[in-house]
C-alpha positions in Angstrom: 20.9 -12.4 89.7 17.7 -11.0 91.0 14.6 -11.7 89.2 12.6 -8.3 88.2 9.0 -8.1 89.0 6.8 -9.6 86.7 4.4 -6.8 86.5 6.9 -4.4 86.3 7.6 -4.3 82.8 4.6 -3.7 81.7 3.8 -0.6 83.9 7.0 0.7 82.5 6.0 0.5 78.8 3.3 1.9 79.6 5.2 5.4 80.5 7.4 4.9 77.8 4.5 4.5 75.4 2.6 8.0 76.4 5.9 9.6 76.1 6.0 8.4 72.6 2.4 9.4 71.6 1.7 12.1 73.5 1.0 15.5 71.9 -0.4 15.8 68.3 -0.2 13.4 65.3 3.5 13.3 63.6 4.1 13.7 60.0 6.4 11.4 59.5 7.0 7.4 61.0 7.2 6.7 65.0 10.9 7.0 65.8 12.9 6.6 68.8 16.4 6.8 67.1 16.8 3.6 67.5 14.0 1.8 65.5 10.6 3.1 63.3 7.2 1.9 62.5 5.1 2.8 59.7 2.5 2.3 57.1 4.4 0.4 54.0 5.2 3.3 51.2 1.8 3.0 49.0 1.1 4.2 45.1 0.8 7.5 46.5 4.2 7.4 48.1 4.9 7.4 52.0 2.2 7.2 54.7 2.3 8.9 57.8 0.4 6.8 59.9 -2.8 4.1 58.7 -5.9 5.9 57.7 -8.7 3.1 56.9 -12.2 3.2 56.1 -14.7 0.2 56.3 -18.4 -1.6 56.4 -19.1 -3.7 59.3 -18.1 -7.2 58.6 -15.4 -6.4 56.2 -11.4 -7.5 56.2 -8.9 -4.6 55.4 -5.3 -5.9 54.8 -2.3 -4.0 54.8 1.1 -3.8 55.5 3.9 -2.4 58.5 7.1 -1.4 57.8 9.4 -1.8 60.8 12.6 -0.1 60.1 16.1 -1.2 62.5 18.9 2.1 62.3 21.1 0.5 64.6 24.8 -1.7 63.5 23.4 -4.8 65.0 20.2 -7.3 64.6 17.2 -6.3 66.7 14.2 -8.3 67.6 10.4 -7.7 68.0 7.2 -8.7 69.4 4.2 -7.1 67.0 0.8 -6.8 68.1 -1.9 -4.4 68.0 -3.6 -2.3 70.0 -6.7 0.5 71.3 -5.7 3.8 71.7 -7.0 6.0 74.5 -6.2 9.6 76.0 -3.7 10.0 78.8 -5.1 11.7 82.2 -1.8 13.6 82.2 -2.5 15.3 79.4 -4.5 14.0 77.0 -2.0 12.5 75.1 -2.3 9.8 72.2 -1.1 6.4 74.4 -2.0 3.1 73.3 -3.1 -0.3 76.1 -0.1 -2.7 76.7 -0.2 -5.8 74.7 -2.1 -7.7 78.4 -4.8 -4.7 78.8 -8.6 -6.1 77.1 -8.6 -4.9 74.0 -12.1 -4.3 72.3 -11.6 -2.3 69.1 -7.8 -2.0 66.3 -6.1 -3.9 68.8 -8.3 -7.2 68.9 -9.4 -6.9 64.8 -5.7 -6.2 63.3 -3.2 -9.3 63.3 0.3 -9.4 62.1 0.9 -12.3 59.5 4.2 -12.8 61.8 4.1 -12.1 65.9 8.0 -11.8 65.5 10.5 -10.3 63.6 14.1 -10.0 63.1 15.1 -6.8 61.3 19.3 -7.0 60.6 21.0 -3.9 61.1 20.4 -0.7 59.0 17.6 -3.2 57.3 14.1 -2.9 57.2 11.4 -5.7 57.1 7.7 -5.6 55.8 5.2 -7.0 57.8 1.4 -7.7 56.1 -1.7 -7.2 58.3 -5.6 -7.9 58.4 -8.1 -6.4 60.3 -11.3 -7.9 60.4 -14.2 -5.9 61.6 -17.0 -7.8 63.4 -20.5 -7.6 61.9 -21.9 -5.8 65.0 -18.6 -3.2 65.1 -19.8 0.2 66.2 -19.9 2.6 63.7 -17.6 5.7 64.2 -13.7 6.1 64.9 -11.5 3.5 66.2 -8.3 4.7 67.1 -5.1 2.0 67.5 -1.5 1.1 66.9 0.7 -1.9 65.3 3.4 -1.6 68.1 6.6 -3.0 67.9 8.1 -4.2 71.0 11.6 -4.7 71.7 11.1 -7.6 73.9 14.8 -6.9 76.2 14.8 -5.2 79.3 17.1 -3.2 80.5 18.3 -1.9 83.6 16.5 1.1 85.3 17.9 4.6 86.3 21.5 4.0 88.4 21.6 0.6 87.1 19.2 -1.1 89.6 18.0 -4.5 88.9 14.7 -4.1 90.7 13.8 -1.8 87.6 13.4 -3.1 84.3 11.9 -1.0 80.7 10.9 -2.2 77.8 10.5 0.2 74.9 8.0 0.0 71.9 7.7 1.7 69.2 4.0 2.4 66.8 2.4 3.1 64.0 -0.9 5.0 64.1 -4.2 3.4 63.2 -7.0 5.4 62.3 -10.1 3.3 61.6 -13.4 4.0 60.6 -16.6 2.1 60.5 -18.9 3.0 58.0 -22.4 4.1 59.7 -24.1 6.6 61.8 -21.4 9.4 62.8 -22.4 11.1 66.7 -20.2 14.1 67.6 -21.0 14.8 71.5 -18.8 16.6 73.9 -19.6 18.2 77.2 -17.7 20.1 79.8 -18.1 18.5 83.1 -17.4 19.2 87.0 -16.0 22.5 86.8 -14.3 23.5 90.3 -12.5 26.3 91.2 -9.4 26.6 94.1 -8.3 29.7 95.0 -4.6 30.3 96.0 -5.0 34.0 98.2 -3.3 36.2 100.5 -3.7 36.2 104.3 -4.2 39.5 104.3 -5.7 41.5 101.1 -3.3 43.7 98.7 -0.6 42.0 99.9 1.3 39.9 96.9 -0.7 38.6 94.0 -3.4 36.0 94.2 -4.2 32.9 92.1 -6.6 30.3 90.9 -6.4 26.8 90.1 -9.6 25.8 87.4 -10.3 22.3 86.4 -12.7 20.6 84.5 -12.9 17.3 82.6 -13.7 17.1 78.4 -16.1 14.2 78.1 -16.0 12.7 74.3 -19.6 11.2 74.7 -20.2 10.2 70.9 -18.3 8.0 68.5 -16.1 9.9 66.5 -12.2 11.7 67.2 -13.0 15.7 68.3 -10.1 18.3 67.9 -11.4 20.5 70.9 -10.9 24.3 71.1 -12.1 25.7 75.0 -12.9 29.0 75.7 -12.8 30.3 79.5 -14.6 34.0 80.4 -15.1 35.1 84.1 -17.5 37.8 85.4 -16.9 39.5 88.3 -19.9 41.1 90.7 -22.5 43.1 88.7 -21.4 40.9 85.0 -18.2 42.6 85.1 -15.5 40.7 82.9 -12.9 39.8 84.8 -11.3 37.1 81.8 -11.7 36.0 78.3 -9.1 33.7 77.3 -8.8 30.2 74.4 -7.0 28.1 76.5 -4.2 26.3 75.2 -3.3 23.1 77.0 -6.0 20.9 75.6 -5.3 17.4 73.7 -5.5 18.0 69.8 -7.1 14.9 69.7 -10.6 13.6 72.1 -10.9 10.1 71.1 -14.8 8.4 70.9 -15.8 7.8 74.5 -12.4 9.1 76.2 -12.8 12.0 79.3 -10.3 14.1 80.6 -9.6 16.1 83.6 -7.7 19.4 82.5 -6.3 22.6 84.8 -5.8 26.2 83.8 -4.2 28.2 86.4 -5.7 31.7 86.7 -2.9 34.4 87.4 -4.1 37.8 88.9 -7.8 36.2 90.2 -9.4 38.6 92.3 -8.9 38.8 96.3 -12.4 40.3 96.6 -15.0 39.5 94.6 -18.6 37.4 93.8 -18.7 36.0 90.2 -19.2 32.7 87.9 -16.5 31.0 85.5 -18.0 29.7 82.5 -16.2 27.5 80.3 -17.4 26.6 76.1 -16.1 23.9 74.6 -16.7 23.8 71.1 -15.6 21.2 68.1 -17.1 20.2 64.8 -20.5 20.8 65.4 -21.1 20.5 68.6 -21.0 23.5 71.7 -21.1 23.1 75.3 -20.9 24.8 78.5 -20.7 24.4 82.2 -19.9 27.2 84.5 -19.4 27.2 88.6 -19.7 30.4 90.9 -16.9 31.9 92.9 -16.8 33.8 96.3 -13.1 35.5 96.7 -12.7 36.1 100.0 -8.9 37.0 101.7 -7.6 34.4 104.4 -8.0 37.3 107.2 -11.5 38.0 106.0 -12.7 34.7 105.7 -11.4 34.0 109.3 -12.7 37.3 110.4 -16.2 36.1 108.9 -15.7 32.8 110.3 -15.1 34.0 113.8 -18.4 36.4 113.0 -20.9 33.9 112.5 -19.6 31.6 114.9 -20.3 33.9 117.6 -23.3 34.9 116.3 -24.3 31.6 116.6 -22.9 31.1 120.5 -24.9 34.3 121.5 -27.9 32.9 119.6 -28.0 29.9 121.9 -27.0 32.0 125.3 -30.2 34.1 124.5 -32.4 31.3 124.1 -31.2 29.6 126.8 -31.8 32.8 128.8 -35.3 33.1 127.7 -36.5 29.4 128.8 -35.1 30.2 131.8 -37.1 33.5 132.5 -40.5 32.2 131.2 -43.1 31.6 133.1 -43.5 28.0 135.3 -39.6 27.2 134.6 
């Protein structure tokens, strides 16, 4: 039997894991259908996901709950680890168990690496998480991931592709100190999508721009996108809706917001806000909407402008005095 890549596996959890966090926080325990993770059921009854607060220096303890729903034994690797946004879509992922890990996922151990949970059976699993003396005050997002440690077979059965799944509880930790909310909107570009000749069939715009979490707590981001046409006219005033409900400390994203019905001709400036808990920021870029034929017609202008320009120069040298 062929041996599967060794680096494949990982790069495979990997897209299994943003699947799995993507999107906004879930009420209730990770869950593939097949296996849960989450916080052990406290005196206030069950826990979504971990919510702890600390001092620099200090040693939390608490415990996972990893939950088997299938009719046979299943066995798992545990291990923590940081959190980070997607650049598909913002998402909630958290680093494979070989990425550097620097905040949750180098602090929290599990009292076992390993763990058997029988079928339809459940097993508890204690914690700590010690928090260096010099830890960085603000939010530092994580997991306690459970890994089923098999792989199977990819798509059509191929043995040249393995997956691993995993499974993980949320880890939201904060270290007492100085809190810094900054966010800024950053490298705003706009791509038009036009006709080749104008009034014929509707136009479009691509916009992108990247979110840029530049302090040390979590943001939920709201951005708001206005255009102005020539002479200030508003052309669109929209919230935009595909942003991540969640900007962790220090994460950027690159975002797109296609612009439906953008004008064929026009001379204007797209400004984008982004606002969260206090903090405001804008960027804008200008825009020149020109039709294909127009452009080219333009083009074609200048360049001759520019060829009869040099013929008339040329000319002149040549009819001056002593040449």
């Amino acid at each position: 039997m062929r041996r599967l890549p060794a680096a494949l596996p990982a790069l495979l959890l990997v897209l299994v894991t943003l699947l799995m966090y993507g999107g906004a926080p879930a009420a209730h325990a990770a869950d593939n259908g097949e296996w849960s993770v989450e916080p052990a059921a406290s005196g206030l009854g069950k826990r979504p996901y971990f919510y702890l607060t600390a001092e620099p220096g200090a040693t939390v303890t608490d415990t996972v709950t990893v939950s088997n729903k299938t009719s046979g034994p299943l066995n798992f690797l545990l291990y923590a680890a940081d959190a980070y946004n997607t650049e598909r879509d913002g998402g909630f992922a958290v680093r494979t168990r070989k990425e550097p890990q620097r905040g949750v996922g180098a602090w929290a151990k599990p009292e076992r690496e390993r763990v058997t949970v029988p079928a339809h059976g459940s097993v508890a699993v204690p914690y700590t998480l010690t928090i260096p003396e010099n830890a960085e005050p603000g939010d530092h997002p994580g997991a306690l991931v459970a890994l089923d440690e098999r792989i199977t077979r990819g798509a059509g059965g191929s043995v040249d592709l393995g997956i691993q799944r995993a499974v993980g509880a949320r880890i939201y930790l904060r270290v007492n100190g100085p809190t810094m909310p900054a966010l800024t909107v950053e490298d705003v570009t706009y791509e038009p999508d036009r006709p080749l000749v104008p009034g014929t069939g509707e136009s479009s715009a691509l916009i992108s721009y990247t979110l840029h979490n530049r302090g040390n707590v979590t943001l939920n981001p709201k951005v708001a996108l206005r255009a102005e046409g020539l002479f200030g006219r508003a052309l669109l005033a929209r919230d935009l809706t595909k942003i991540p409900s969640e900007l962790l400390p220090r994460q950027r994203i690159r975002l797109t917001e296609r612009w439906s019905g953008a004008p064929q001709l026009d001379w204007g400036e797209i400004e984008l806000t982004a606002t969260a808990r206090d903090v405001r920021e804008s960027a804008s870029v200008s825009f020149l909407a020109l039709p294909w034929l127009v452009a080219g017609v333009l083009t074609a202008a200048g360049a001759g402008a520019v060829v009869w320009l040099r013929v008339r120069r040329v000319r002149r040298r040549r009819m001056a005095p002593g040449t």
